[in-house]
MITOR-264232 format. One record per residue (C-alpha): residue number from 1; x, y, z negated. Coordinates in pm, 1 decimal. Layout:
    i      east     north        up
  NUM         X         Y         Z
...
END
This chain:
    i      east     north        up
    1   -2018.7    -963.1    2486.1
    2   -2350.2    -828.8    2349.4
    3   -2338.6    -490.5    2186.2
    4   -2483.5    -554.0    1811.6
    5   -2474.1    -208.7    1682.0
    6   -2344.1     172.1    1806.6
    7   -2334.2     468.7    1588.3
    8   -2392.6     734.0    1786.3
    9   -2185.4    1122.1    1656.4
   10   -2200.0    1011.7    1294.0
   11   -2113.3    1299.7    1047.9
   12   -2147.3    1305.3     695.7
   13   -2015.1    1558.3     387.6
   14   -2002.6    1538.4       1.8
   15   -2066.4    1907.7    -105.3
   16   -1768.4    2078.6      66.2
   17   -1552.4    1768.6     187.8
   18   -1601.3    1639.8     522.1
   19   -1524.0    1314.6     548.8
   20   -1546.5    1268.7     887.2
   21   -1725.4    1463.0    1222.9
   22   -1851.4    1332.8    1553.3
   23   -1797.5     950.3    1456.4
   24   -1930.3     657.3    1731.5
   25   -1822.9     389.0    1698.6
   26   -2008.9      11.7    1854.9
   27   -1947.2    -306.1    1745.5
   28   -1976.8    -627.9    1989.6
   29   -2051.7   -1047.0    1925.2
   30   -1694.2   -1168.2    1823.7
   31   -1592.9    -850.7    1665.7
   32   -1378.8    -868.8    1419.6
   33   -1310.8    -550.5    1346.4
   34   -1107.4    -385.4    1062.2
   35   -1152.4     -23.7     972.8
   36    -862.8     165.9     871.0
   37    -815.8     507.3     737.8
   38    -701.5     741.6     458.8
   39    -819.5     701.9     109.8
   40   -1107.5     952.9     131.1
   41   -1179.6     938.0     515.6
   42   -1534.5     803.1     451.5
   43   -1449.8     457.2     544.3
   44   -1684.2     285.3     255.6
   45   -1987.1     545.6     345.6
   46   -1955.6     468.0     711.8
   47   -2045.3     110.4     585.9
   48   -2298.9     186.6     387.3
   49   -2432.9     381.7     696.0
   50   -2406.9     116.8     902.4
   51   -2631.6     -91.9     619.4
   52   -2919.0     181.1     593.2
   53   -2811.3     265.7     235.2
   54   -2668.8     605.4     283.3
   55   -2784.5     859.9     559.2
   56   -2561.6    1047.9     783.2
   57   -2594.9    1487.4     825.5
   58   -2600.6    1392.7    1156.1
   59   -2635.9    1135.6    1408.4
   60   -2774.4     772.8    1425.4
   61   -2712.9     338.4    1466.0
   62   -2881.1     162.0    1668.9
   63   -2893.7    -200.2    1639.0
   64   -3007.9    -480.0    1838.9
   65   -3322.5    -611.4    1793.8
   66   -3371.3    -876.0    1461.7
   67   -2999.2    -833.8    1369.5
   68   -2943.1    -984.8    1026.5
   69   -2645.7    -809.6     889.6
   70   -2507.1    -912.7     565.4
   71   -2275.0    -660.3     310.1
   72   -2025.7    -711.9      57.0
   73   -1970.6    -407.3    -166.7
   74   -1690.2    -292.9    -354.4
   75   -1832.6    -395.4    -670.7
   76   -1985.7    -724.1    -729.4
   77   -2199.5    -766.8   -1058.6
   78   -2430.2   -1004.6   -1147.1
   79   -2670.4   -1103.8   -1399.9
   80   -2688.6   -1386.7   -1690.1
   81   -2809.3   -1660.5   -1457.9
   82   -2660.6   -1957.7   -1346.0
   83   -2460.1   -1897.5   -1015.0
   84   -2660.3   -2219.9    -795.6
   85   -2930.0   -1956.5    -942.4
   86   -2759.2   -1641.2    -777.4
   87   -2718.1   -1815.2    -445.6
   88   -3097.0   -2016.2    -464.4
   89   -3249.0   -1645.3    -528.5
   90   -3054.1   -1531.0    -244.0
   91   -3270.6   -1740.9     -14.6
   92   -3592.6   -1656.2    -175.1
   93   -3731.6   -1535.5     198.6
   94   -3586.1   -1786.0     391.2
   95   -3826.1   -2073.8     584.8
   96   -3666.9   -2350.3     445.2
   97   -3813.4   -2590.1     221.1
   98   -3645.4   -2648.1    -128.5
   99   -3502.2   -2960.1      -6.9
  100   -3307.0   -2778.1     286.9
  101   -3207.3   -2445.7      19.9
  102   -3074.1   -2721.1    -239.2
  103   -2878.6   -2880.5      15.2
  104   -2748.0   -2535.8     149.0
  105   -2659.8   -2439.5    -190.3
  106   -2438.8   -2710.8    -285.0
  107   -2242.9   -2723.6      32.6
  108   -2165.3   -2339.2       4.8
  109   -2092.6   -2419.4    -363.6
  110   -1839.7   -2667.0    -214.5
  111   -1666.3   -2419.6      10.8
  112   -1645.7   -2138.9    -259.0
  113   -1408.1   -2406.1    -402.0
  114   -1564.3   -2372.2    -779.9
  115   -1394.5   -2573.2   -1026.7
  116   -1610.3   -2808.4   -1305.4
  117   -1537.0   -2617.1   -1540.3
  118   -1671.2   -2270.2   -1445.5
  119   -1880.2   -2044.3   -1591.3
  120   -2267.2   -2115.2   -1744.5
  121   -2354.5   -1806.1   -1592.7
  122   -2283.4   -1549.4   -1313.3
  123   -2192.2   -1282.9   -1517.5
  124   -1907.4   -1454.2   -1685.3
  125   -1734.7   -1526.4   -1419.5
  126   -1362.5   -1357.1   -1336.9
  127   -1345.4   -1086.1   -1102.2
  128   -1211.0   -1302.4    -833.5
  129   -1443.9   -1558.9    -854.4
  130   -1703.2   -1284.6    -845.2
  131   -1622.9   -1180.3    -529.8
  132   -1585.3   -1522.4    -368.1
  133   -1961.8   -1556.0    -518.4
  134   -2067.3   -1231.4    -372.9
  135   -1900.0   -1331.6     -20.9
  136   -2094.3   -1664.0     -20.3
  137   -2426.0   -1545.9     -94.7
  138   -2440.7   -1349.8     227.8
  139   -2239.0   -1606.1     430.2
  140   -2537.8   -1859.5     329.0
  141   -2771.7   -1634.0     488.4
  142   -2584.0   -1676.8     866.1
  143   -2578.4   -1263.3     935.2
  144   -2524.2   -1189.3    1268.2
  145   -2265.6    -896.5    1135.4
  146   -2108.8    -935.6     822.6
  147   -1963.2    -589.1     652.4
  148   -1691.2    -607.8     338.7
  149   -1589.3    -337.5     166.5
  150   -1210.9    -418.7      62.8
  151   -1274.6    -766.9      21.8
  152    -936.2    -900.9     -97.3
  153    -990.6    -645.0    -407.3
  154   -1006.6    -880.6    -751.3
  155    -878.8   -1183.9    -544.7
  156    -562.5   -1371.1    -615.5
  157    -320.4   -1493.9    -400.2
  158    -519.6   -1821.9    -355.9
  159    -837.2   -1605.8    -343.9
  160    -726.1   -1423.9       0.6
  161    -589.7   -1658.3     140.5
  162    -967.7   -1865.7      68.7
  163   -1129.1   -1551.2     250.9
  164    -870.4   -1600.0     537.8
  165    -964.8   -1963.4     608.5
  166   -1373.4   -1908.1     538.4
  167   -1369.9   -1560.3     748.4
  168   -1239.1   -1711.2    1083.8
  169   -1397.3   -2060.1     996.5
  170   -1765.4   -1915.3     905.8
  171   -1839.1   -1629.3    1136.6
  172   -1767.6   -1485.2    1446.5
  173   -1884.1   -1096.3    1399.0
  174   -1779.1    -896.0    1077.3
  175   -1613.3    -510.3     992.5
  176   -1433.5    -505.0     697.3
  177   -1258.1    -217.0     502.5
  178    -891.3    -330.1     407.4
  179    -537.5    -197.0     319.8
  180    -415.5    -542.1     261.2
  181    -177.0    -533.5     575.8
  182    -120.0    -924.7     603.7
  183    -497.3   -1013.4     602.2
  184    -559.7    -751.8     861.6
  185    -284.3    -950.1    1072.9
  186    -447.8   -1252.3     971.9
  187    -824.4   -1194.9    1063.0
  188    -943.5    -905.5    1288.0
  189    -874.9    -849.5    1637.0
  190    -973.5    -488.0    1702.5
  191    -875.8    -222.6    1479.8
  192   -1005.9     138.8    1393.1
  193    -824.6     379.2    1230.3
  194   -1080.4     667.2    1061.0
  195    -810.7     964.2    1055.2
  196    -816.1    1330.0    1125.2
  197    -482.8    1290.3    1314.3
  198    -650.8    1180.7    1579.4
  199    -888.3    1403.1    1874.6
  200   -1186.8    1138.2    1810.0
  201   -1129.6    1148.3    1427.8
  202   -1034.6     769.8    1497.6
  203    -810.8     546.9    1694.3
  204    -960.0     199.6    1815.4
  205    -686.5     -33.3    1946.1
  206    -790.1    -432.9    2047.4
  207    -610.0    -744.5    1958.5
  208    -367.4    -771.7    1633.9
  209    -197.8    -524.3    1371.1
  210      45.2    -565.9    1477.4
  211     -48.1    -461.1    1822.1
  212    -221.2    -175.9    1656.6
  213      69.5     -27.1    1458.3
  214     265.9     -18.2    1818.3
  215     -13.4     150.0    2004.9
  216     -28.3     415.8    1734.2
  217     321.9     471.6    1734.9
  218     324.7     541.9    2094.0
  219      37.9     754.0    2061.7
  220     173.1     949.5    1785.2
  221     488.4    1010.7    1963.8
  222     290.9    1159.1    2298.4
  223     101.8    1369.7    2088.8
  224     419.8    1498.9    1959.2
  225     527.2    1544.3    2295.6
  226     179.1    1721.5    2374.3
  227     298.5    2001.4    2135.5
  228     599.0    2080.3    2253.7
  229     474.0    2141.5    2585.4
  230     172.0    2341.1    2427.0
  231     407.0    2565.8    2222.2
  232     623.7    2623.2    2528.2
  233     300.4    2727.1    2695.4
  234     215.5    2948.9    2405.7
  235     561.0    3109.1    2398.9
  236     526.4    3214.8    2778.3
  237     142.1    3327.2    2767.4
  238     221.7    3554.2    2418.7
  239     505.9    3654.6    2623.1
  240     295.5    3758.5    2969.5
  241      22.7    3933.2    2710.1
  242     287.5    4119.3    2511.1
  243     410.4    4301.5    2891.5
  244     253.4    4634.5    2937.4
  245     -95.0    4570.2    3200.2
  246     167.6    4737.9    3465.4
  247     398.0    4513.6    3397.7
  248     123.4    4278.1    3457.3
  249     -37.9    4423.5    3768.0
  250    -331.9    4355.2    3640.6
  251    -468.3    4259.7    3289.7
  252    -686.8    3942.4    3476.3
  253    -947.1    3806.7    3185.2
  254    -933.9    3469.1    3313.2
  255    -566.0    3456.3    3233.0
  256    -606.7    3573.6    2895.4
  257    -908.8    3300.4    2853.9
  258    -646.7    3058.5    2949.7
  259    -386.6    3196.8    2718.2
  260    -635.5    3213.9    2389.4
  261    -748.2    2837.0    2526.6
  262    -334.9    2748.4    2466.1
  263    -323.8    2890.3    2138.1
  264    -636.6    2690.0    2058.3
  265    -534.7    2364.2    2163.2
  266    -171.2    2403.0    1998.1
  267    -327.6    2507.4    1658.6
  268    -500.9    2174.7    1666.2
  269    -253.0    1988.9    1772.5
  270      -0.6    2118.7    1503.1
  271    -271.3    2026.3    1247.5
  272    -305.7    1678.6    1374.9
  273      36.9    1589.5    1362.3
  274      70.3    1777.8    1034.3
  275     -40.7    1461.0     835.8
  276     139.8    1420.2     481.4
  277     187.7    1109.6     309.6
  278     161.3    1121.7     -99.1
  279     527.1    1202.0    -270.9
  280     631.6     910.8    -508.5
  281     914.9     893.6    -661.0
  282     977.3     732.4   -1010.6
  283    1173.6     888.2   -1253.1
  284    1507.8     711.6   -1339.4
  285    1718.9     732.0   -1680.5
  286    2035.6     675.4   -1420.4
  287    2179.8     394.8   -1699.2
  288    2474.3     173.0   -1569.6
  289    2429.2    -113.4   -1831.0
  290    2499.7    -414.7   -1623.0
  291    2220.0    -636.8   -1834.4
  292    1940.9    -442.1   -1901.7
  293    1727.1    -756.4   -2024.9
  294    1795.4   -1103.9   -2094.7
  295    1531.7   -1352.9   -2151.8
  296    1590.3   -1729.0   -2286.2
  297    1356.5   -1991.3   -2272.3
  298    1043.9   -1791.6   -2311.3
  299     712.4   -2011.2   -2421.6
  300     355.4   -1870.3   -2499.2
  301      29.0   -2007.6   -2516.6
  302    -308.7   -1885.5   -2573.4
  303    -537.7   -2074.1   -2775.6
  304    -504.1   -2477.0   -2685.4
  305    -322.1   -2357.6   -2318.0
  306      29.1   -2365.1   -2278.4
  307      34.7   -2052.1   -2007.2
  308     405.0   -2076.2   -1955.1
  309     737.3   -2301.3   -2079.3
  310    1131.2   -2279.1   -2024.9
  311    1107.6   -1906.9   -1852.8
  312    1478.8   -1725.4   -1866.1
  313    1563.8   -1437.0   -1622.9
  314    1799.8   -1149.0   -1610.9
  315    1716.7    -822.7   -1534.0
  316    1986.9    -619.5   -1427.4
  317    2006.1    -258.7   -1230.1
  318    1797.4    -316.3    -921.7
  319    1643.9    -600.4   -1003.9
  320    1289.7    -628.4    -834.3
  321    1119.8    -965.8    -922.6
  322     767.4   -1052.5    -872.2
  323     576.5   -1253.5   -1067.3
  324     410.7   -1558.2    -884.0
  325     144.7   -1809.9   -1014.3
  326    -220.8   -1877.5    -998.5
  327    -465.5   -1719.5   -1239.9
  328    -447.1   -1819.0   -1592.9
  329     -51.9   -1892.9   -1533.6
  330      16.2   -1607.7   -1762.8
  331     184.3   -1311.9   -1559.2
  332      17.6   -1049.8   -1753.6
  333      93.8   -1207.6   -2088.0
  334     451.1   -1185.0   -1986.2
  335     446.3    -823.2   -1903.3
  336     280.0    -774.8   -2210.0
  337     565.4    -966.9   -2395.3
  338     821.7    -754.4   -2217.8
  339     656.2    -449.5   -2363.6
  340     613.3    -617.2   -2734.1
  341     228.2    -605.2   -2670.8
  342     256.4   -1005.9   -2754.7
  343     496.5   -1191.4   -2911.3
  344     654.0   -1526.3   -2745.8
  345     613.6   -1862.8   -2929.6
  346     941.4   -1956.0   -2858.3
  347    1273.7   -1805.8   -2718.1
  348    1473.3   -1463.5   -2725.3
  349    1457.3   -1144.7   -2514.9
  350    1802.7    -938.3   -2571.0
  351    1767.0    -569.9   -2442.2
  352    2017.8    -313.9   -2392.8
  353    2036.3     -61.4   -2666.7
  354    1753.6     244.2   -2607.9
  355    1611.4      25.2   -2301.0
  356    1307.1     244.5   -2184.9
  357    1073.0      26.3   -2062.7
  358     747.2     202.5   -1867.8
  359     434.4     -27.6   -1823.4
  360     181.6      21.4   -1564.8
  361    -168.9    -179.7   -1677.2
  362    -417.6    -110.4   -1422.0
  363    -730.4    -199.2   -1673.4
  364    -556.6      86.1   -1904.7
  365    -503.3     324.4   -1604.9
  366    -899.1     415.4   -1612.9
  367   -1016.7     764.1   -1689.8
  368   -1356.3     870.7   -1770.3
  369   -1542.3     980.4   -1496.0
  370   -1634.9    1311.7   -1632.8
  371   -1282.8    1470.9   -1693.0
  372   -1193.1    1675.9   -1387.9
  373    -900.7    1640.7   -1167.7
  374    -700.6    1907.3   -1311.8
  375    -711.8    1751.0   -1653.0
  376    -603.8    1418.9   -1523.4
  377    -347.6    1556.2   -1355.4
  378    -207.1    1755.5   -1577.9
  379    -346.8    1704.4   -1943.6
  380    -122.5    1882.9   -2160.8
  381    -263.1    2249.8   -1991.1
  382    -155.7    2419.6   -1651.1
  383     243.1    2254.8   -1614.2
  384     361.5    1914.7   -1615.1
  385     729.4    1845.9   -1690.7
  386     871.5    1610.3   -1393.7
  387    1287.8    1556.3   -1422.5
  388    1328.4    1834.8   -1624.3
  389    1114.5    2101.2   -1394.4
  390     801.5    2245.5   -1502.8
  391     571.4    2227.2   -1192.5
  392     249.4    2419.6   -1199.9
  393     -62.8    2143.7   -1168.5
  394    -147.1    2337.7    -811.6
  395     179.0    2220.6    -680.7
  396     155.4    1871.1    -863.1
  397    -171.7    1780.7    -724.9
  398     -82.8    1871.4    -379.7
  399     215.9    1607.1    -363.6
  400     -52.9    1368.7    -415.5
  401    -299.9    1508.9    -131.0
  402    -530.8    1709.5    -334.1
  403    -650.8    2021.6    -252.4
  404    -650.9    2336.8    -541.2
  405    -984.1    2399.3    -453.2
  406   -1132.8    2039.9    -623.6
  407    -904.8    2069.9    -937.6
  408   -1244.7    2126.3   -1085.9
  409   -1413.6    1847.6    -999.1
  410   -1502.0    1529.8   -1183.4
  411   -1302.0    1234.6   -1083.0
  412   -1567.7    1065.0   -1088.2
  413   -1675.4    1177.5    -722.0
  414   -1389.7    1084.7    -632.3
  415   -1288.4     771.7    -415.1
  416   -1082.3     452.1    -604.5
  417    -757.7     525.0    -411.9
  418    -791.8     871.1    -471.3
  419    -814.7     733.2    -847.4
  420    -505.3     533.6    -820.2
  421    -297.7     816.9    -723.5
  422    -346.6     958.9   -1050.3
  423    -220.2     649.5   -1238.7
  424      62.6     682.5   -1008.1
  425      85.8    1051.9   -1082.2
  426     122.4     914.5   -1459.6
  427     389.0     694.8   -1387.9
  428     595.7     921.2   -1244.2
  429     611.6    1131.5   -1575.1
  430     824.4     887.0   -1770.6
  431    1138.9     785.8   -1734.6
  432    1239.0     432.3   -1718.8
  433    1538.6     167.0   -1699.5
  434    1262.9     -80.3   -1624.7
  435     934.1     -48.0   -1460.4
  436     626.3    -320.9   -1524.8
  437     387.2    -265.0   -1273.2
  438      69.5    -524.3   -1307.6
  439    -101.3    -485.1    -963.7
  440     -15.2     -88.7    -859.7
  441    -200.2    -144.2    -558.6
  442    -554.7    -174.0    -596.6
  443    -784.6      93.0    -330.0
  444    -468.9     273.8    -264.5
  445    -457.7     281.7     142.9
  446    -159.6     186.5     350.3
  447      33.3     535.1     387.8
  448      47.8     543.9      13.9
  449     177.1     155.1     -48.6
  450     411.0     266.1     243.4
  451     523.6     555.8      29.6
  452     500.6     342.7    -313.4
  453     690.6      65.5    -141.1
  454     973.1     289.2     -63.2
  455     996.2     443.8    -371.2
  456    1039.8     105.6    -534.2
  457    1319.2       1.0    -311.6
  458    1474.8     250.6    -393.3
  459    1444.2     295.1    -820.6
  460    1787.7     194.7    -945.6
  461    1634.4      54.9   -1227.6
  462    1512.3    -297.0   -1278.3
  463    1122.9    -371.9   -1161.0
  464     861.2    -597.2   -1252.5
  465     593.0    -672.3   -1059.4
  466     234.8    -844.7   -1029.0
  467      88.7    -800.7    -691.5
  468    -145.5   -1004.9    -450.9
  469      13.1    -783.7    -139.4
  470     202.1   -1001.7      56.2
  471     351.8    -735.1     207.5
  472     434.5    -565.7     -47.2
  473     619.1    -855.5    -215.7
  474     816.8    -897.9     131.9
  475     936.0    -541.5     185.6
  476    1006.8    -492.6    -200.8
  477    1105.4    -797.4    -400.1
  478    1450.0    -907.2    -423.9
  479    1332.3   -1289.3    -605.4
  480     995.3   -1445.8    -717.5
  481     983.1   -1629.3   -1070.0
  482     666.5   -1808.5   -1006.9
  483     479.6   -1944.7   -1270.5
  484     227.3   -2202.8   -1361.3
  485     437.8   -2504.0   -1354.0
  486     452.7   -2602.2   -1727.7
  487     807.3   -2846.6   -1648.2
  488    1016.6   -2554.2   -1479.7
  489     944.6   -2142.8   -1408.3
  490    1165.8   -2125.9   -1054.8
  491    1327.6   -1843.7    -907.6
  492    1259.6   -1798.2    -547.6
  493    1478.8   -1538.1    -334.8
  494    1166.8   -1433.8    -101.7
  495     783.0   -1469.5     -74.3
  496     841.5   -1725.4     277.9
  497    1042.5   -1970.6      75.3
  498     797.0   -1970.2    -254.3
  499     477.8   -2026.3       7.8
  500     664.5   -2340.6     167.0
  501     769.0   -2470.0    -197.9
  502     359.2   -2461.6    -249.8
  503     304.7   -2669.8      70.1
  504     636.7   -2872.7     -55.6
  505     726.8   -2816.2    -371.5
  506     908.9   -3137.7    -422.2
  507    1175.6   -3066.8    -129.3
  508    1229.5   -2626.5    -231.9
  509    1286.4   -2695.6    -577.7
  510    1587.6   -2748.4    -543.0
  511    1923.7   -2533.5    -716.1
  512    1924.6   -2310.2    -494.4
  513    1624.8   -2188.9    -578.9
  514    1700.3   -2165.8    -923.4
  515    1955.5   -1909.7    -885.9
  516    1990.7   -1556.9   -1086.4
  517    1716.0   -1250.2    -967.7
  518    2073.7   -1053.0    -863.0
  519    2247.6   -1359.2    -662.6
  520    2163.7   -1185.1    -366.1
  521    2026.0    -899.4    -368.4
  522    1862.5    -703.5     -83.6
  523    2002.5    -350.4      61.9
  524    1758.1    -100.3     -34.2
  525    1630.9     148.0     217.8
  526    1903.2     414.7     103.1
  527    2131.5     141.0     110.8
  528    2086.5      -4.4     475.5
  529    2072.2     402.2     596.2
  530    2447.9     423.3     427.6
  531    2589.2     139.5     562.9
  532    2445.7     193.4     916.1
  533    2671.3     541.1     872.5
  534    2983.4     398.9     722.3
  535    3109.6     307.4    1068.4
  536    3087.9     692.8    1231.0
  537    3202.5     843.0     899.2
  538    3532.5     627.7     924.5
  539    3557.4     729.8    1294.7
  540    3536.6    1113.1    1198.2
  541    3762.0    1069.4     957.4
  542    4063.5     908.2    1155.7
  543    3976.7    1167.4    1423.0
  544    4047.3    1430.1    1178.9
  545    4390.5    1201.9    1047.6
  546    4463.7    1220.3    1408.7
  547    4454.8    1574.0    1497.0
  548    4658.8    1668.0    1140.5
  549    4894.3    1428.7    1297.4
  550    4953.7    1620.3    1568.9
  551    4985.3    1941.7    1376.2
  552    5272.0    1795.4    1198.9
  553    5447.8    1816.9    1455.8
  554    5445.4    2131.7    1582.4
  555    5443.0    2302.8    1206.4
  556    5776.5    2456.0    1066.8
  557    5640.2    2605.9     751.3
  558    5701.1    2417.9     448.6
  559    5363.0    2501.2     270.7
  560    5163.9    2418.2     533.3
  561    5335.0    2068.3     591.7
  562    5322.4    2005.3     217.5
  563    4910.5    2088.9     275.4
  564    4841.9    1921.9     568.2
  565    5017.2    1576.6     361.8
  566    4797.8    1647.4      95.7
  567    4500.5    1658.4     337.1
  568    4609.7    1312.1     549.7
  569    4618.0    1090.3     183.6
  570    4334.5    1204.5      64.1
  571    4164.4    1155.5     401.2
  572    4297.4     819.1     408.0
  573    4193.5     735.8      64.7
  574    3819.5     824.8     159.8
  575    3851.8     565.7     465.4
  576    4010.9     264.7     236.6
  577    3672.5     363.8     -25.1
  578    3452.0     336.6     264.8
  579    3596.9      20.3     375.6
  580    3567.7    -114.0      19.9
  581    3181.1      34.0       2.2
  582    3129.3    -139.9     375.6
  583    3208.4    -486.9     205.4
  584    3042.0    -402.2     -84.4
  585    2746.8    -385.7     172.4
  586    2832.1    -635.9     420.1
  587    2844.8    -898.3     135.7
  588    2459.7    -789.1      -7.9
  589    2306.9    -786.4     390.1
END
């Protein structure tokens, strides 16, 4: 392996954050290397370090001689020209002659995959297809290192799974910044974690993520273990200091360096392991209607297109259904239907009376980049009102990570996930029977999907959702309605079984796929925790049956038998319930 590039003690600060200390970090040929981290841990900067267009406090990179390295921001915009134009301007300074850059730019046209009937220009282009432009124009360049900045951001389904294919077919040597946990599986195999939690301020771990995610775990776990023995070194030396020095013999100064060196060490310790993930938790109205939302034979088109045909579901009380389809297959438009934003061409949607229905729009979520955190957070003055509590906006910004000290900042400055936990913030303000989420994910990193996914599984109301997070769609979604087939909208019960009905759709569309969203449900996280407990409750409880037994036996005194009879049936009631809950359970796994 040749080393590329090595940042050497990187650190770099935004006005009083630190985003991260100390930072070196080199990069090898075959490298492919995804960088991991908190939303706010200075991930995209490092990049931009990396690329010469910001400069760290402190520190340096040094590359290898000549190394072309090629960078995919964030954002991709272009201007009105015609996109052969974007990618012919792109090799302006190459020696070729016009013959060989023609040539180049049609067969990199051919792998973007554009269809006839694109665009005239760049700047018209979708978001998506924006980013597949912005990938190819430095992939026609042959870098020696290509960097992305969340790459799979904008992309559909079909787009990232595109970037998959060209990443590992294309180039042999790329970082990229992701929280999309499948593509990390997919394409890297080394992964850094930026993360104060660590000693480094980062964790580097080769081969997969899933390798990764085991390594930290086990590293995690010893550090826990570190601070146990550091605070029962603590307890003794505060113990030896607190004697009187003839207690001590003598008060010796290299014992009480060593001592202050313990309390040191455990203070950092404690603060590494200390890490919090954002709160979520969506507010419920706690309605038992069985239906909460019936839709029959739901048409719509837009213009001349037909987006969608024939579309019934039922959403009842944990419901979670994802919405599947290609681009233009109208999964918005129905979310906006459910809300009465549009109105279908044909068919009915029944709701149950007072239905509160809370949509999450991620184009509408945007704030202006001048109002400060405290007045996104909290709008309406100093409190918000969550379930009925009235929680000062010190305490409501800390449960999503912020400190009281930038309440006074403009959001602007501050990072896109950072962003998106505001939206979320939002959403957790209203109360719903059924949540529409249209992509909730964007630049939030993974402790925070973790923590989103969870609260999802666990909202006993129905849920919508629009996501390009595999993941997410796994650990979450109970069935798929996928779209863009104009002959039949099919339910599928999981994202594994919709992929192979893409590969063979003529062999998985079949009735069992076209089954209701609540055939068979999945057991929620709550749910799997209870039923993993049923079993020891029952045991306590005929232990307890048992031993009132054998009181009976010995007890004279009327009262007390009449009591402990009382106690036995309604002991053995609770058993027959849980055995009843148990199947309830068993019949859902």
């Amino acid at each position: 392996m040749t080393l590329l590039l090595n940042s050497q003690s990187l650190s770099k600060s935004f006005g009083t954050k630190t985003l991260f200390t100390d930072l070196s970090i080199s990069i090898f040929t075959k490298d492919r290397l995804g960088l991991i981290g908190p939303n706010g841990s200075g991930k995209s900067t490092f990049l931009k370090i990396l690329t010469g267009l910001e400069n760290p406090d402190s520190g340096e990179v040094i590359s290898k001689k000549g190394l072309k390295i090629g960078y995919v921001s964030q954002s991709c915009e272009f201007l009105s020209i015609p996109i052969e134009q974007v990618l012919m301007d792109a090799l302006a300074k190459e020696n070729l002659t016009d013959y060989d850059k023609q040539l180049l730019v049609e067969t990199w046209l051919s792998k973007m995959e554009l269809n006839r009937k694109h665009p005239a220009t760049a700047d018209l282009l979708s978001g998506g297809w924006k980013k597949r432009l912005s990938v190819v124009q430095q992939l026609i360049l042959s870098p020696d290192l290509l960097l992305l900045d969340e790459p799979t951001n904008h992309l559909d389904l079909e787009g990232i799974l595109w970037l998959e294919k060209l990443l590992i077919r294309e180039i042999s040597s790329y970082v990229l910044v992701s929280h999309d946990r499948y593509f990390l599986q997919n394409v890297v195999n080394r992964l850094i974690e930026i993360n104060p939690a660590y000693p480094k301020g980062m964790f580097a771990v080769d081969g997969s993520y899933a390798n990764f995610l085991a390594k930290k775990e086990q590293f995690l776990q010893g550090q826990i273990q570190q601070e146990r023995s550091l605070a029962s070194k603590a307890r003794r030396e505060e113990d030896w200091l607190r004697q009187t020095p003839k207690a001590r013999t003598t008060k010796a100064q290299s014992r009480i360096d060593t001592a202050s060196e313990v309390f040191q060490n455990l203070t950092l310790v404690q603060d590494r392991n200390r890490q919090k993930k954002t709160d979520i938790c969506f507010s419920a109205t706690q309605r038992e209607t069985n239906k909460l939302l019936v839709a029959k034979n739901l048409s719509k088109k837009m213009g001349n297109k037909t987006l969608f045909e024939h579309v019934d579901f039922t959403l009842s009380p944990k419901t979670r259904m994802g919405l599947m389809g290609p681009n233009g297959s109208g999964k918005t438009t129905l979310l906006r239907i459910l809300v009465k934003e549009l109105l279908p061409d044909l068919g009915t949607i029944k709701e149950a009376d007072g239905i509160k229905i809370v949509y999450f729009d991620q184009h509408k979520t945007q704030i202006p980049d001048h109002v400060t955190l405290k007045e996104a957070l909290s709008p309406n003055g100093d409190y918000v009102s969550f379930r009925g509590q009235s929680i000062h906006v010190n305490g409501w910004c800390k449960r999503f990570l912020f400190s009281p000290d930038l309440l006074n900042m403009p959001i602007g400055s501050l990072s896109g996930g950072e962003k998106a936990r505001i939206s979320i913030a939002h959403l957790m303000l209203k109360q719903a029977d059924i949540l529409l989420l249209d992509e909730p994910t964007n630049d939030l990193d993974i402790p925070t999907l973790e923590s989103l996914e969870e609260s999802l599984i666990d909202f006993p109301g129905a849920i919508v959702l629009i996501t390009h997070d595999r993941c997410m769609l796994d650990r979450v979604c109970n069935c798929l309605l996928s779209l863009g087939d104009l002959n039949q909208a099919t339910l599928y019960p999981d994202y594994a079984q919709w992929q192979a009905a893409q590969k063979n759709p003529v062999i998985l569309k079949s009735k069992e796929n076209k089954q209701s969203p609540t055939a068979k449900p999945k057991l929620s996280y709550l749910e799997q925790k209870e039923y993993q407990q049923i079993e020891k409750k029952i045991e306590v409880l005929e232990e307890e049956i048992k031993q009132l037994n054998q009181l009976l036996e010995t007890t004279t005194n009327t009262n007390d038998l009449t009591e402990m009879c009382t106690k036995i049936a309604l002991k053995e009631n609770q058993i027959e319930q849980l055995y009843l809950r148990w199947q309830t359970l068993e019949q859902k796994k």
